[in-house]
C-alpha positions in Angstrom: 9.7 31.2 -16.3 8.5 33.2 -13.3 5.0 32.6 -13.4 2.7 30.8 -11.0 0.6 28.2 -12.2 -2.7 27.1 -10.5 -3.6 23.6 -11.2 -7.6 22.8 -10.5 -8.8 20.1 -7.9 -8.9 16.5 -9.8 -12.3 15.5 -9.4 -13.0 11.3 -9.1 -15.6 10.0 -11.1 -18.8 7.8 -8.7 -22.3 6.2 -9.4 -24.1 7.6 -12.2 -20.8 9.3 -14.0 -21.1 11.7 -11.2 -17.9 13.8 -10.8 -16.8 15.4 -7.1 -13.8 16.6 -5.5 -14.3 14.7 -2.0 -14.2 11.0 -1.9 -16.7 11.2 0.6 -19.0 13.3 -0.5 -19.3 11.6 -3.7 -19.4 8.3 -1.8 -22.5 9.6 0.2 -24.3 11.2 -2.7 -23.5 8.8 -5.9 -22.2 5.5 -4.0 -19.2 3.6 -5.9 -18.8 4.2 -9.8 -21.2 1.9 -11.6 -19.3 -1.3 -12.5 -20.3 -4.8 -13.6 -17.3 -5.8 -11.2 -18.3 -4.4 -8.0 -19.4 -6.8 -5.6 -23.2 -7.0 -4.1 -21.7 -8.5 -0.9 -18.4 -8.3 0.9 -17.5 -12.0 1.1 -15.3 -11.7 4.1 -13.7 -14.3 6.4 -12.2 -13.3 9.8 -9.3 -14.9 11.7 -8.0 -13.5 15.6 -8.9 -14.2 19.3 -12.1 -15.0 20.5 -12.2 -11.4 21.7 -11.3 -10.1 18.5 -13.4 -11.5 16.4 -16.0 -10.5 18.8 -14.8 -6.9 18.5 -15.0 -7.4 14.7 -18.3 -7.8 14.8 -19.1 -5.7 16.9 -17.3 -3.2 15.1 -19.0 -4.3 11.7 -23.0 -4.2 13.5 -21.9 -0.4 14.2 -21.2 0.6 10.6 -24.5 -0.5 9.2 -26.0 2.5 10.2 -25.3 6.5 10.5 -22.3 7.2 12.6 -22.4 11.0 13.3 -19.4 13.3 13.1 -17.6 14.7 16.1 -17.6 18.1 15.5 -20.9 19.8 14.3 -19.9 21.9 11.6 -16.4 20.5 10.8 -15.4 20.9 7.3 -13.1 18.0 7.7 -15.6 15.6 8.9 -18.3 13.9 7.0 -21.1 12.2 8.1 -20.9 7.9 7.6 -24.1 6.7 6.1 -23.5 3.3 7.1 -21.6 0.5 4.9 -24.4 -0.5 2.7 -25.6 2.7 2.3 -22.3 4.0 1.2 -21.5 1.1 -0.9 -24.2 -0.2 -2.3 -22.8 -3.7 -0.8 -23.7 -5.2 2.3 -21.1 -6.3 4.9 -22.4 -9.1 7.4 -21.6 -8.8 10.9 -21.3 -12.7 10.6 -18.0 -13.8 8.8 -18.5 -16.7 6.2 -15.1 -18.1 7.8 -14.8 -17.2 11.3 -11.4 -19.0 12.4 -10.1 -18.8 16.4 -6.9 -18.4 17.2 -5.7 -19.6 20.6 -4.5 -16.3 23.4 -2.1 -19.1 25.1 -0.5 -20.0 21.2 0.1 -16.3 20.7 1.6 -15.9 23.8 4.2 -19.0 23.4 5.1 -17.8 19.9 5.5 -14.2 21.3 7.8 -15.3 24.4 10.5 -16.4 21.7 13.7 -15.3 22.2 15.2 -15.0 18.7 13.4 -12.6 16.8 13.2 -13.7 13.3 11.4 -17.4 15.3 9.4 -15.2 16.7 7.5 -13.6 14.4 7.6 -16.6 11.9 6.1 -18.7 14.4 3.1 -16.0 15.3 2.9 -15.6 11.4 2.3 -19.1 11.4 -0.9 -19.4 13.5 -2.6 -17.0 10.8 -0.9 -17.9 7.8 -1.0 -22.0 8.4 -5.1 -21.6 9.1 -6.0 -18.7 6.2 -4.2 -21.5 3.4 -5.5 -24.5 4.8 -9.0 -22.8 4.5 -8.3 -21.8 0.8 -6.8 -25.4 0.3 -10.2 -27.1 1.8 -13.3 -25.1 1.9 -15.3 -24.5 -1.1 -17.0 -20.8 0.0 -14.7 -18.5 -1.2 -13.5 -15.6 0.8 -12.9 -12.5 -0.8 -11.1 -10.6 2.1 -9.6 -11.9 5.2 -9.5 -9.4 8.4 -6.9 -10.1 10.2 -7.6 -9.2 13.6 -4.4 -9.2 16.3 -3.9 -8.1 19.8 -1.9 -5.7 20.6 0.5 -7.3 21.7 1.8 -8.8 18.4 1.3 -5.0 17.3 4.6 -4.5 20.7 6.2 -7.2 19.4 6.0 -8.4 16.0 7.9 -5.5 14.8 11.9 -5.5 13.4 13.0 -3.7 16.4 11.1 -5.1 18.8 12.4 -6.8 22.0 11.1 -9.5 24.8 11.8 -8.7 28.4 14.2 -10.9 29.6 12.6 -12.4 32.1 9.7 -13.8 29.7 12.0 -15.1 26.9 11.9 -18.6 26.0 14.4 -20.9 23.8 17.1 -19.5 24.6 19.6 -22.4 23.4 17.9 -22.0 19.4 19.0 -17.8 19.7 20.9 -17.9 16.1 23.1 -15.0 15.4 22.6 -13.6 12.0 26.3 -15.1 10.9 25.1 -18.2 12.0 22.0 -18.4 10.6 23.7 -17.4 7.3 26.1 -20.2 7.5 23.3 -22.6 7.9 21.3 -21.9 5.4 24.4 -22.7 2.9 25.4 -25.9 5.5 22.7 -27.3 7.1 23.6 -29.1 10.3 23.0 -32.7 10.8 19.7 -34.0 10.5 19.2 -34.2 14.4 19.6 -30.6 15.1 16.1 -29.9 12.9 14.8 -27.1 15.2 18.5 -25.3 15.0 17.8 -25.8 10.8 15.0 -24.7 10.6 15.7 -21.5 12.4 18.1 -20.6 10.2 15.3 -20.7 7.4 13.5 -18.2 9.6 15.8 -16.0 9.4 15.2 -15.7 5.6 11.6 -13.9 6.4 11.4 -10.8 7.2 11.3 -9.4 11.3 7.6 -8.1 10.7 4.6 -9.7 11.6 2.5 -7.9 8.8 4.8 -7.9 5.7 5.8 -11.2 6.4 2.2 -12.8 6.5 1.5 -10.7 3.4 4.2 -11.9 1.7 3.7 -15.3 2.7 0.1 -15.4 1.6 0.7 -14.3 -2.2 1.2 -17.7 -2.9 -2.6 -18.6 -1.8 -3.6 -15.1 -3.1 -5.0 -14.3 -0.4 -6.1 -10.7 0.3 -6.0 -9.5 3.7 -6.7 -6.6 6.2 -4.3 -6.7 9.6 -7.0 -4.7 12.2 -5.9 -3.9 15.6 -8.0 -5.2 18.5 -7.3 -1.7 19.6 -8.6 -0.1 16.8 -12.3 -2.0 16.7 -12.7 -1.5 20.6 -11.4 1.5 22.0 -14.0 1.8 24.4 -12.2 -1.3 25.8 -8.5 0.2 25.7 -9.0 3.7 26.3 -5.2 4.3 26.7 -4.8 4.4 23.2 -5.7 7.7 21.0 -7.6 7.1 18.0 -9.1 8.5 14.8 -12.6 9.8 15.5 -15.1 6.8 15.3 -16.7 8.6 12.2 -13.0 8.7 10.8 -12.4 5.6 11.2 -15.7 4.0 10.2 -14.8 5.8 6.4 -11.2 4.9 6.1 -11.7 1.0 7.7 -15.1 0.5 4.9 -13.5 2.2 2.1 -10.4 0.3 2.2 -12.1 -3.0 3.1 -14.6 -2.4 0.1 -11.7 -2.0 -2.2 -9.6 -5.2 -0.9 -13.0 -6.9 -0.7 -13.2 -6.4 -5.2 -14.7 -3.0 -5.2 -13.9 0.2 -6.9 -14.7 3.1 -4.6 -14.0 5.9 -7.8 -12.3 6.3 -10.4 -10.3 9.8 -12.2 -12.0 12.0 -14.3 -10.3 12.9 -17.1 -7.5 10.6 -17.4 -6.3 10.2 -20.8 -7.6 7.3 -22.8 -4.7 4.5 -23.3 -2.4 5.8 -20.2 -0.6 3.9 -17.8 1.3 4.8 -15.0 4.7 3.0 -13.7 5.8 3.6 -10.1 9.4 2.0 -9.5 9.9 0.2 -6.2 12.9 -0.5 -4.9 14.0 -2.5 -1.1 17.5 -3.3 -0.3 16.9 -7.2 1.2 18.3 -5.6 5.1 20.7 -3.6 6.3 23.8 -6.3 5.7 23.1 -6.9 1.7 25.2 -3.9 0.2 24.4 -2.9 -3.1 21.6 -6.3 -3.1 18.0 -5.2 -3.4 15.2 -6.1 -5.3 13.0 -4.1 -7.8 9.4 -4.1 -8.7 7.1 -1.9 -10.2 3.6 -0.9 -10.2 1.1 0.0 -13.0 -2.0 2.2 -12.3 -4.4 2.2 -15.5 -6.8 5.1 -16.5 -9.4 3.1 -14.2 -7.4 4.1 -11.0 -6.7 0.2 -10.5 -3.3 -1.4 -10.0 -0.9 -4.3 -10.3 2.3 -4.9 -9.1 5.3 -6.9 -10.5 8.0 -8.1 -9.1 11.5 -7.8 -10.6 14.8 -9.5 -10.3 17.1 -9.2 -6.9 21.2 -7.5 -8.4 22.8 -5.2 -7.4 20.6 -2.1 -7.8 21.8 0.2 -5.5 24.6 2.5 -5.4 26.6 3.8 -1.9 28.1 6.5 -3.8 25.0 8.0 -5.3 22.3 6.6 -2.9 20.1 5.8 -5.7 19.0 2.6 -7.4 19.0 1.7 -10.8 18.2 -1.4 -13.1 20.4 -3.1 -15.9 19.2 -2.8 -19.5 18.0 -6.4 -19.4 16.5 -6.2 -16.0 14.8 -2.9 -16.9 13.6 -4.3 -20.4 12.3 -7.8 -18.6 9.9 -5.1 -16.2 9.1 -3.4 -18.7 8.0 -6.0 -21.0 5.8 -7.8 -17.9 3.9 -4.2 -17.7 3.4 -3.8 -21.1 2.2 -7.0 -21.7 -0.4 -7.5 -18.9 -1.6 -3.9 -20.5 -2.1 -5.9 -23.2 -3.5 -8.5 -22.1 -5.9 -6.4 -20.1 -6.7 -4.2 -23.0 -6.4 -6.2 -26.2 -4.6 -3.5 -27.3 -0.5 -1.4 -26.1 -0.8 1.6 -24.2 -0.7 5.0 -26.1 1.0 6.5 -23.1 3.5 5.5 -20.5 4.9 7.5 -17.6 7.5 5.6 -15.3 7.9 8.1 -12.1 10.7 7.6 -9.9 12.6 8.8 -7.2 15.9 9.5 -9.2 16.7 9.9 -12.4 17.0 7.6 -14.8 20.3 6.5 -16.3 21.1 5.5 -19.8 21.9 1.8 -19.5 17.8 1.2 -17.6 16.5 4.3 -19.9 17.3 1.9 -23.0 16.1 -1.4 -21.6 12.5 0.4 -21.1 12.7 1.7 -24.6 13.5 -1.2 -26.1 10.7 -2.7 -24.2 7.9 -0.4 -25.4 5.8 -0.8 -29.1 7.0 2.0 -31.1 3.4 3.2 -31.2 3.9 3.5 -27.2 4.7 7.0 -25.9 7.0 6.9 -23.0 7.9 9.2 -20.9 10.4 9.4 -17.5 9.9 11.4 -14.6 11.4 11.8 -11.0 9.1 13.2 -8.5 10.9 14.0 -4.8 10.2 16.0 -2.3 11.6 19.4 -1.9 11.7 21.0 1.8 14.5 23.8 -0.1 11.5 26.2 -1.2 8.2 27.2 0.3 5.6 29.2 -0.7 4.2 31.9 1.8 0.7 34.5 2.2 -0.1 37.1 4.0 -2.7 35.4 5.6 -2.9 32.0 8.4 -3.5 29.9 6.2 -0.6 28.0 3.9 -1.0 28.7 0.1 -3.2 26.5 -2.3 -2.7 22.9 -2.7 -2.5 23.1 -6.6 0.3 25.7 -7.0 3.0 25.0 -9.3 6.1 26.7 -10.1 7.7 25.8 -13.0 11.4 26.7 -13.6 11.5 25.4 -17.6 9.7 23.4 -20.1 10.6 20.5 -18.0 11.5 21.3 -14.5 9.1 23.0 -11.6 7.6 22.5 -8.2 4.3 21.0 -7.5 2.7 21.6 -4.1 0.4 18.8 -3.2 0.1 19.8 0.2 -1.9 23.1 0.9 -5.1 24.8 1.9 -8.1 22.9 0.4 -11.0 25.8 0.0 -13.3 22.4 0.0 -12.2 21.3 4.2 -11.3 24.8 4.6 -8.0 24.1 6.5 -4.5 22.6 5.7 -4.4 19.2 7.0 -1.2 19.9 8.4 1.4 21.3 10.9 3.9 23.4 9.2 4.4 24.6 6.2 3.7 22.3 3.1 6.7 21.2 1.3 6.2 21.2 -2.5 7.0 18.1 -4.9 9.8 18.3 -7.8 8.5 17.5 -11.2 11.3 16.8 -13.5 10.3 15.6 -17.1 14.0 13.4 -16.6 13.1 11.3 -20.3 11.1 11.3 -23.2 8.7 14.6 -24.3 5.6 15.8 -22.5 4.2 19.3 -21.9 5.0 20.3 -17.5 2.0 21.1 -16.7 0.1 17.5 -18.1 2.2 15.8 -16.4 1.8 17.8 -13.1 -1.8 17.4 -13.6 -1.8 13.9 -13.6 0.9 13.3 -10.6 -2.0 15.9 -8.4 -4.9 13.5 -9.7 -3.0 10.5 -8.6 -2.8 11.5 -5.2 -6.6 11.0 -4.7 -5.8 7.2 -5.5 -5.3 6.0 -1.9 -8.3 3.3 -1.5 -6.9 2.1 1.8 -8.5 4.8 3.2 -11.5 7.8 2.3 -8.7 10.5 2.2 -9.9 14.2 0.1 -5.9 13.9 -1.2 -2.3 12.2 -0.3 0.8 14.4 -0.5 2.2 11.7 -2.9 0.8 10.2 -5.8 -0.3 6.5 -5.6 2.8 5.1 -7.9 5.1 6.3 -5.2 3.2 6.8 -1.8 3.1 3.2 -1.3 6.5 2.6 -3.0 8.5 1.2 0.5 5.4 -0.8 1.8 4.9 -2.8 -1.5 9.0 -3.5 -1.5 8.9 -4.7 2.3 6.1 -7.1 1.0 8.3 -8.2 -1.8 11.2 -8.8 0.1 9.7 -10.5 3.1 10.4 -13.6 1.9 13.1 -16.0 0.1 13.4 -14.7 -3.2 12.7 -18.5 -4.8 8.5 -17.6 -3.8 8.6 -15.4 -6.5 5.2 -14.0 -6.8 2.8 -13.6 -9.9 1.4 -10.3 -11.0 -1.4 -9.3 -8.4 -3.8 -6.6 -8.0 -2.1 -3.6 -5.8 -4.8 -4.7 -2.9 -2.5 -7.6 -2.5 0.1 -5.4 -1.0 -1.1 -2.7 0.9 
């Protein structure tokens, strides 16, 4: 095959079973697609420093009315209506939960010397106050914003470090053989704080994939904000988004965490169901150790993620990861039957992407896993930077363009010029995606269809289209959740708003 195949914009589905291309222009025109779900009022509770939860609501006051673009006749900007106007849900500036967190307690916790104490103990000024409001008070939140300095943002990363000169506890600095040893011996009962930072080190080194992980217990959904980000008339020194940018991609994603739907596909094939794989070695020491997941997007654009057992997934020779046929029968079965349980009904169609291919031993667990009225179908999507697509012109080719090389094999390109923002959202040349029908029967260009629809699935922000489709593009974040704590908290099945 040496054609070229053009591939038409998705369009999302919004109020009033009104299709457009643009999140935000369907947003502005149509509001949210009409479900009995979607929530009247954003029931959100807010947790930080007195100045951030001042800035929050500051922040929130500004969004209930227009906010103008930056750039009179920008393509790529959009005018924000203002929350309620958008939504069709109000957003009060005034939290129903409105918890203080003290500067000095930050500080202390921040000061740490050992890295893995560190961050646990910052976590646990959020995490201890969001459960025990969840454990006690009887108004429900929906969504928690999570508002932090920035300087947890310096420091509650795995890399960061702590001057010197401000570092505290010293003596309780465990090396990572230590702590190791530790966790199998625990030292006598006297030497509790030395113990217990061995379990620290069991958690990840990240302030925001470890509080997410350690709030799936209390199912708590959550929104980390930097200060920075809802004042930057206060910290000029940092570069931001446009405020109009912002304003859409903070809403939209709070709207969605909050219970809402923004849109949904149009088109999508009754009876579908779409499997991203997720894979996250536990760190850097563990070998061939990692732990799998998955997670399932329905015809309704919504998603929910499992988690799968920790084994030896991954291979140094290869570089890829792959499930045993029980491991890959016991995900697949979890899928199918929340599909089922969600639908009264098993899925006509199921489409596990992935980042390799899939090998005969996990290939046969997933089959045996699937009703035989079940359709399913394997494919590996990965980027390809070995081809591009030029035109005579300065702009990039068409996002849309496929090439296909067989009845099973071709390149996507997700990236491109959109005629819609007239402009490529990028810097260099757009690097296409490779579609390879790996398992199971399906005509190319369905399937390349549906991968280019699932890109306009991102509902953390108000994006026209991601590179990636959603079963992927969030792939590494949802496994950093997953493997942010001891594998004993082993999570139920939660909505995909849990994660990201």
């Amino acid at each position: 095959m040496s054609e070229i195949w053009y591939i038409p914009e998705p369009r999302c589905v919004f109020g009033y079973d009104q299709s457009m291309e643009h999140p935000k222009d369907g947003l502005t025109a149509f509001g949210p697609v009409h479900d009995r779900r979607q929530p009247k009022e954003l029931r959100v509770g807010a947790i930080g420093t007195p100045d951030g939860l001042r800035y929050l609501r500051q922040w929130v006051a500004s969004i209930q009315g227009p906010i103008a673009v930056s750039k009179a006749d920008d393509p790529k900007q959009s005018l924000f209506p203002g929350f309620a106007a958008t939504f069709r849900c109000t957003w009060s500036e005034t939290p129903i939960a409105s918890i203080e967190i003290d500067p000095k307690d930050i500080d202390e916790a921040l000061r740490h010397a050992d890295g893995h104490q560190r961050i646990y103990n910052t976590v646990s000024l959020y995490e201890s106050r969001i459960a025990q409001y969840i454990d006690e008070e009887e108004f429900p939140v929906s969504l928690w914003c999570v508002v932090i300095p920035e300087t947890i943002y310096e420091r509650g990363r795995p890399k960061s470090q702590v001057p010197v000169a401000e570092r505290t506890h010293k003596d309780q600095v465990l090396s990572r053989k230590q702590a190791r040893s530790l966790k199998s011996e625990p030292l006598l009962p006297f030497l509790d704080a030395i113990n217990k930072g061995a379990e620290m080190h069991r958690y990840a080194r990240d302030f925001r994939d470890q509080l997410k992980g350690r709030l799936l217990g209390s199912r708590a959904v959550i929104q980390v904000i930097r200060e920075t980000t809802l004042a930057p008339h206060v910290f000029p020194q940092r570069r931001l988004q446009d405020p109009v940018d912002v304003a859409w991609n903070l809403a939209t994603g709070a709207f969605y965490k909050g219970g809402g739907q923004p849109w949904r596909l149009d088109g999508i094939r009754p009876g579908v169901c779409y499997l991203g794989m997720v894979y996250k070695r536990l760190d850097e020491h563990s070998g061939s150790q990692a732990c799998c997941g998955a997670q399932m997007f329905l015809s309704d654009s919504d998603g929910l993620v499992f988690k799968g057992a920790i084994g030896d997934w991954y291979s140094d020779e290869t570089h890829e990861f792959h499930l045993d046929r029980a491991h890959a029968e016991a995900l697949m079965r979890k899928a199918i039957g929340a599909y089922r349980k969600q639908h009264g009904e098993d899925p006509r169609e199921v489409f596990i992407h992935g980042r390799a291919r899939f090998n005969d031993v996990e290939w046969a667990g997933f089959e045996t896993a699937v009703p035989t009225t079940t359709k399913l179908v394997g494919v590996r999507i990965k980027r390809n930077s070995m081809r591009k697509l030029y035109r005579d012109d300065k702009f990039t080719s068409l996002r849309g363009l496929a090439r296909p090389f067989n009845a099973k094999s071709g390149l996507l390109w997700t990236l491109g010029f959109v005629p819609r923002l007239q402009t490529y959202q990028g810097r260099e040349v757009p690097n296409p995606l490779l579609i390879d029908i790996c398992r199971g029967e399906a005509d190319l260009r369905t399937v390349m269809a549906d991968v280019l629809a699932l890109t306009k699935v991102n509902f953390n922000a108000c994006l026209y289209a991601d590179g990636m489709p959603v079963t992927l593009r969030f792939a590494d974040r949802v496994g950093r959740v997953l493997t942010a704590i001891p594998p004993e908290l082993d999570p139920p099945p939660l909505p995909f708003r849990h994660y990201i």
